[in-house]
C-alpha positions in Angstrom: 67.5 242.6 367.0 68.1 239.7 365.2 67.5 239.6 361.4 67.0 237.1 358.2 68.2 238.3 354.9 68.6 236.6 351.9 71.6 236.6 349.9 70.8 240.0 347.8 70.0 242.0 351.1 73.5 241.1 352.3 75.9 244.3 353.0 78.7 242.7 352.1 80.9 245.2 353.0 79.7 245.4 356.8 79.6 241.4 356.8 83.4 241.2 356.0 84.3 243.9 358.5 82.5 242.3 361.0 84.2 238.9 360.3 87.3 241.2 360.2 87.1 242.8 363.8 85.4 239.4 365.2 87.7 237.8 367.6 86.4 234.4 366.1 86.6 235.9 362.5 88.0 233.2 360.2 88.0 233.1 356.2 85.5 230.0 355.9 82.9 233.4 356.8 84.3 235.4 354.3 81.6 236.5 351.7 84.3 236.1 348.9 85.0 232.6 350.3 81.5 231.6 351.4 80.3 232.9 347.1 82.4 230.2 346.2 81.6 227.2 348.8 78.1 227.8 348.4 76.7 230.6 346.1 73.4 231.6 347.4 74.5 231.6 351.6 71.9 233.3 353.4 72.6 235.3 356.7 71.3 236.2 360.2 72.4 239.8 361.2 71.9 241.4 364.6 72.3 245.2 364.9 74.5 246.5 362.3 76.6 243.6 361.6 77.6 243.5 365.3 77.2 240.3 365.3 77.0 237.5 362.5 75.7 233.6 361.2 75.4 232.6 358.2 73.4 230.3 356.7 74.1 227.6 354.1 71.0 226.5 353.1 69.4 224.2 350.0 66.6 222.2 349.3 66.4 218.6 348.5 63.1 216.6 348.2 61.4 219.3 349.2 62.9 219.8 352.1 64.9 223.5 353.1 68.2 222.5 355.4 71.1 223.4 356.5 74.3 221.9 356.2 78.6 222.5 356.5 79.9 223.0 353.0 82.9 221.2 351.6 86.3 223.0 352.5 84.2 225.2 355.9 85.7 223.4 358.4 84.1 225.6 361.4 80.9 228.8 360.6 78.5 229.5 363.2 78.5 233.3 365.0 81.0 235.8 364.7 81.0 239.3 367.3 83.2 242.0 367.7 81.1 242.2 370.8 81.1 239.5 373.8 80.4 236.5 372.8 78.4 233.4 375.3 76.5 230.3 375.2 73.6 232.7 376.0 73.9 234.9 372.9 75.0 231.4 370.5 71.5 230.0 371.8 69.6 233.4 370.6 71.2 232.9 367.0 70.2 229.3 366.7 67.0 229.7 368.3 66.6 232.8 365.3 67.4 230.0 362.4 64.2 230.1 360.4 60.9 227.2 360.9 60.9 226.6 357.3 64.9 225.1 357.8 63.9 221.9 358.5 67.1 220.4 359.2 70.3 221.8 360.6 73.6 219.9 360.6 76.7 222.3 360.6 79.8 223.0 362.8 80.1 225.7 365.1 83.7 227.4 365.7 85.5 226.7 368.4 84.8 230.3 369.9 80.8 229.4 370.0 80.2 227.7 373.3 76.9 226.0 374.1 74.7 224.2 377.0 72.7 221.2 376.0 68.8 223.1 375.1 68.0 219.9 373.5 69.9 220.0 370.6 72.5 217.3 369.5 75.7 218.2 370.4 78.8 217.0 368.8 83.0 217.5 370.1 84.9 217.7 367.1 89.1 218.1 366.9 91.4 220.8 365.5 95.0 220.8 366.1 96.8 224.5 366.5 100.2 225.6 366.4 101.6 229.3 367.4 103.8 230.5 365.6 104.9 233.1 368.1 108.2 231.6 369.2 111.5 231.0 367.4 111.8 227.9 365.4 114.3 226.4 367.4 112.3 226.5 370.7 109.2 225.4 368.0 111.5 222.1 366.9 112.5 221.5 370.5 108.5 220.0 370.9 108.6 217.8 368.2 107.9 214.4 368.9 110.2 211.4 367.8 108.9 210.3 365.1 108.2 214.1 363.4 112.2 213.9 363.9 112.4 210.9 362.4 110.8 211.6 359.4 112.6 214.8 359.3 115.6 212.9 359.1 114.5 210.4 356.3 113.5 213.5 354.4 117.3 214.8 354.4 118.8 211.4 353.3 115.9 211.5 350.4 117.5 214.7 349.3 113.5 216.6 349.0 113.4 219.7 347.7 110.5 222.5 348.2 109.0 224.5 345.7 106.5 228.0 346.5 103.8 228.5 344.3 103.2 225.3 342.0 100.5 224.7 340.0 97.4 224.4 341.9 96.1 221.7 339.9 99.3 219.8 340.3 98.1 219.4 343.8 94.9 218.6 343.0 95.6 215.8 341.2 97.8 214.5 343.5 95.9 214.4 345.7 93.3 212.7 343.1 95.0 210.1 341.5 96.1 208.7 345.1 93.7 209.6 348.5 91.0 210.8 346.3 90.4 207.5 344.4 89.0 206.2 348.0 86.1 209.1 348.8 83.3 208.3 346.7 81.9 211.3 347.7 84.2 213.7 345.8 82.8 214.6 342.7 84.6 217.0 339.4 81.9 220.0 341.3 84.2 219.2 344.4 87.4 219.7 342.6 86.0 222.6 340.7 85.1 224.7 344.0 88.5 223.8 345.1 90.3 225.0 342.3 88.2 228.2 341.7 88.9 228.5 345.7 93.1 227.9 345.8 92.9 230.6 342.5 91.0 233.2 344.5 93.1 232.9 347.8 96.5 233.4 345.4 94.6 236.3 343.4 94.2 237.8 347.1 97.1 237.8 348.1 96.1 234.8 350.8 97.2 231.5 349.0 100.4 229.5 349.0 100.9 226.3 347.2 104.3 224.4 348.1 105.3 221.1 346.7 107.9 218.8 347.2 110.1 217.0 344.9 112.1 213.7 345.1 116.0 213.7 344.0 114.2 212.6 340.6 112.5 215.7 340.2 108.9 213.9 340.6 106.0 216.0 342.7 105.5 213.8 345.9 103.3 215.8 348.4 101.7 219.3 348.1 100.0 221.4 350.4 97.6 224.5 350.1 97.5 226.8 352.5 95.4 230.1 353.3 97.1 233.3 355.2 94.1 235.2 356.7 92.4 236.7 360.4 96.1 235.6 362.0 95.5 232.0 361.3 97.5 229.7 358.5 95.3 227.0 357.4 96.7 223.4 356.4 93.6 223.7 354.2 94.6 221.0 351.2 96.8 218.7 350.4 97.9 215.5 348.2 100.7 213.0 348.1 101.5 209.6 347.1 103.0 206.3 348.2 106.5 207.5 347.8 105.6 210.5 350.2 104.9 207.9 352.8 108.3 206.9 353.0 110.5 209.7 352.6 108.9 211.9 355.0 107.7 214.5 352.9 105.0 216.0 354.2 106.8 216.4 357.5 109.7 218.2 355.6 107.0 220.6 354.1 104.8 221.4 357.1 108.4 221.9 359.2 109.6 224.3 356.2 106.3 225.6 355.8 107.1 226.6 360.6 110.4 227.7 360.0 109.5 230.0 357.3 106.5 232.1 359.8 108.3 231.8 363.0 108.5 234.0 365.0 105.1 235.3 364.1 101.6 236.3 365.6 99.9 233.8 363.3 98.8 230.7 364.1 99.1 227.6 362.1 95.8 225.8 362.1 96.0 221.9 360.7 92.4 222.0 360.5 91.5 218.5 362.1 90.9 215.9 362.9 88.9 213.8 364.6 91.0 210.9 363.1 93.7 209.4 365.5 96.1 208.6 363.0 96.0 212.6 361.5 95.4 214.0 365.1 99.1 211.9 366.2 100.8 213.6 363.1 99.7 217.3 363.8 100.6 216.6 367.6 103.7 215.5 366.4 104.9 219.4 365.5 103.5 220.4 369.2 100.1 221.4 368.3 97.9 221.6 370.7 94.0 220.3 370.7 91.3 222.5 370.4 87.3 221.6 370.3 84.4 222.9 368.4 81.1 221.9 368.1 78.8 220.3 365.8 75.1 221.2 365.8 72.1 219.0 364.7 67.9 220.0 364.7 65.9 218.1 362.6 62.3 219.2 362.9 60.9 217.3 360.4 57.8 215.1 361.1 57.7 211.3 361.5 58.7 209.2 359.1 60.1 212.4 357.2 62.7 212.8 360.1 64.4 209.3 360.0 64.5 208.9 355.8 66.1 212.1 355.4 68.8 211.2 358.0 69.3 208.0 356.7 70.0 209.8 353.0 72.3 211.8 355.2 74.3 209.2 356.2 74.1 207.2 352.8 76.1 210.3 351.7 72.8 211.5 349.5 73.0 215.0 350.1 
């Protein structure tokens, strides 16, 4: 039996164990992470927390919805029982009538047949860990080496646990000046997020330095259900050329191999990113992205064209 519960009816205890002994468990499900990405997240329950979706709904011109919060890359069900396209379709098919609008990513663990819906492929690269580091470097492509090799004639050096915010505004002052849609809320959730990971014991912060001593590239990363996650990072122009961000994701593989985990680069769909993370050997992985919109004409096409307009 499949149930609705608001935030407050939420055992979050269970919820986290479940995510916990899920197969599919990832932090993005996390209550502690999911409090911070989007305080208020609602939940569908079957059983006794055997299996596990949450929901990350608002409401905007009236309307109740259901979209993929900043810094979630994947959500959707979690089991520590089988888990099948049959059993995804249940869940969705459970989302509550008054959620108008659904548009939010599935993990890659949640399979699904075509019922209608509108079905997205989205990329993420992975890397195991499991091997030596020699045997890891043996797979790198040409031009990872390459920039390997610029980043020992630039003389980089890394640094563990920076500044957060030093990151942050990095990545602000040089990429961030492009996304319009990034607002100070944005940064704040991100900060209060990269402090929480590091107060749990799950967040590491490396930067790298030029010969000069100057911060070129940073990355954040989170340690949690086996998986590393490449899950922020900033860098300027002189990164670009002195191939630091190469020097720190190598370090970052030579410091947890041989290990169980798995370094997820979380992305992308973009060729340019999706050639980089392939560069270290990653494979590609696909998950899905899930659209309903039962809202009535016209309702249906004005509140996807806000959507797109980045309005929501």
């Amino acid at each position: 039996m499949i149930k609705y519960l608001k935030n407050n009816e939420i055992d979050v205890v269970k919820w986290d164990k479940c995510i916990n002994g899920s197969v599919n468990g990832n932090v993005y499900a996390l209550s502690w992470y999911l409090d911070i990405v989007h305080e208020g997240w609602e939940a569908l329950v079957e059983d006794d927390y055997q299996r596990i979706m949450p929901l990350t709904v608002a409401r905007k011109f009236g309307i109740t919805y259901m979209f993929q919060p900043y810094f979630t890359q994947q959500l959707g069900v979690y089991s520590i029982k089988k888990l099948n396209p049959d059993v995804i379709l249940k869940f969705i098919h459970h989302i509550p009538d008054h959620i108008k609008y659904v548009d939010i990513k599935l993990n890659s663990f949640n399979k699904l047949n075509d019922d209608g819906f509108r079905l997205t492929a989205n990329k993420n690269h992975i890397q195991d860990l499991i091997k030596e580091y020699p045997k890891i470097a043996q797979k790198y492509s040409t031009n990872t080496k390459r920039n390997l090799k610029k980043s020992l004639k630039h003389k980089l050096t890394l640094m563990k646990n920076i500044k957060p915010e030093a990151v942050i505004e990095l990545f602000r002052s040089n990429r961030g000046k492009q996304l319009g849609k990034w607002n100070d809320s944005h940064y704040q959730i991100l900060k209060r997020l990269m402090y929480s990971a590091i107060y749990k014991g799950k967040g590491l912060v490396y930067g790298v330095f030029t010969e000069q001593n100057n911060l070129c590239a940073g990355a954040f990363f989170v340690k949690s259900n086996m998986r590393l996650i490449f899950l922020f990072s900033g860098s300027d122009k002189t990164a670009r050329e002195n191939g630091a961000m190469a020097f720190l994701i190598d370090s970052v593989i030579q410091e947890f191999s041989p290990s169980q985990l798995v370094l997820d680069f979380e992305g992308s769909n973009d060729p340019n990113l999706a050639r980089f993370y392939k560069g270290f050997g990653a494979k590609e992985i696909e998950y899905t992205g899930l659209e309903i919109n039962r809202l009535p004409f016209p309702m249906k096409q004005i509140f996807v064209l806000n959507r797109k307009i980045k309005m929501l």
